[in-house]
N, C-alpha and C positions, 0 to 999 in steps of 0.2 A: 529429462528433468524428473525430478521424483516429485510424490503428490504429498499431501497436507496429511496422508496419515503414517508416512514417515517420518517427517520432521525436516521435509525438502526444501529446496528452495524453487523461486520464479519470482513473477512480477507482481505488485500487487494488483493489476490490471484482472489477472489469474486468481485471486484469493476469494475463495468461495465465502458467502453472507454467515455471520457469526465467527468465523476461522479470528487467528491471532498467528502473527507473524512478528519478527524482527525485523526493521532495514538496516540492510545490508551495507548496501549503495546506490546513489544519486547520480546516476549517470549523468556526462556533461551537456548530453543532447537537449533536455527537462529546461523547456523555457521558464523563464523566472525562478530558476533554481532560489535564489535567495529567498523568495516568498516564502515558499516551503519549507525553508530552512529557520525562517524567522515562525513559525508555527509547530515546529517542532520536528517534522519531517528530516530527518538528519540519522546517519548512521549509528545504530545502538537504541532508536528508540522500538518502544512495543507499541502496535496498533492492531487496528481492530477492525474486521469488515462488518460494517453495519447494514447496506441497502445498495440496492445496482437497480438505476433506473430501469422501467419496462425496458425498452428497446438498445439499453447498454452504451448512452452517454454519459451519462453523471453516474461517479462514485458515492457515497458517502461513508466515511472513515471515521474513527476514535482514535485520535492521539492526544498521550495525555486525559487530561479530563474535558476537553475538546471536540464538539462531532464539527467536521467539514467535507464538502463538497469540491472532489476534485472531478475532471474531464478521465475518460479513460485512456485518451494517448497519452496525459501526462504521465497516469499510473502507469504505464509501460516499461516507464525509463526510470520505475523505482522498484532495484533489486530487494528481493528478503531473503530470510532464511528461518527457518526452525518452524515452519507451517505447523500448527493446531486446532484442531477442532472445540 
């Protein structure tokens, strides 16, 4: 896997605090896929790594004009691409 100062891809689980990525894809394993999809998480948007709890349970993300708070297994099972700093 290539890292964020090429323009690589991984999970967002992986997307280091401030970076910006593209998703990619939602893989089918992502429970309540729809949730996420009805918040914008969905293939083609840009988001944003805001904050990783201390101990690396909770995410918290920019999609959109948006901050939320997702789990890190869910972020697992969401592909990117195009990683920036």
């Amino acid at each position: 896997m290539r890292g964020k100062q090429d323009g690589g891809n991984g999970v967002l689980a992986e997307l280091p605090v401030g970076a910006t990525a593209t998703v990619e894809k939602v893989t089918p394993q992502l429970r309540g896929k729809k949730k996420f999809a009805d918040v914008g998480i969905v293939p083609g948007t840009e988001l944003r790594m805001e904050a990783r709890a201390p101990f690396g349970g909770l995410l918290r993300i920019r999609v959109m004009e948006s901050s939320l708070s997702l789990h890190r297994d869910d972020a697992a099972n969401i592909l990117l691409k195009g990683w920036e700093e």
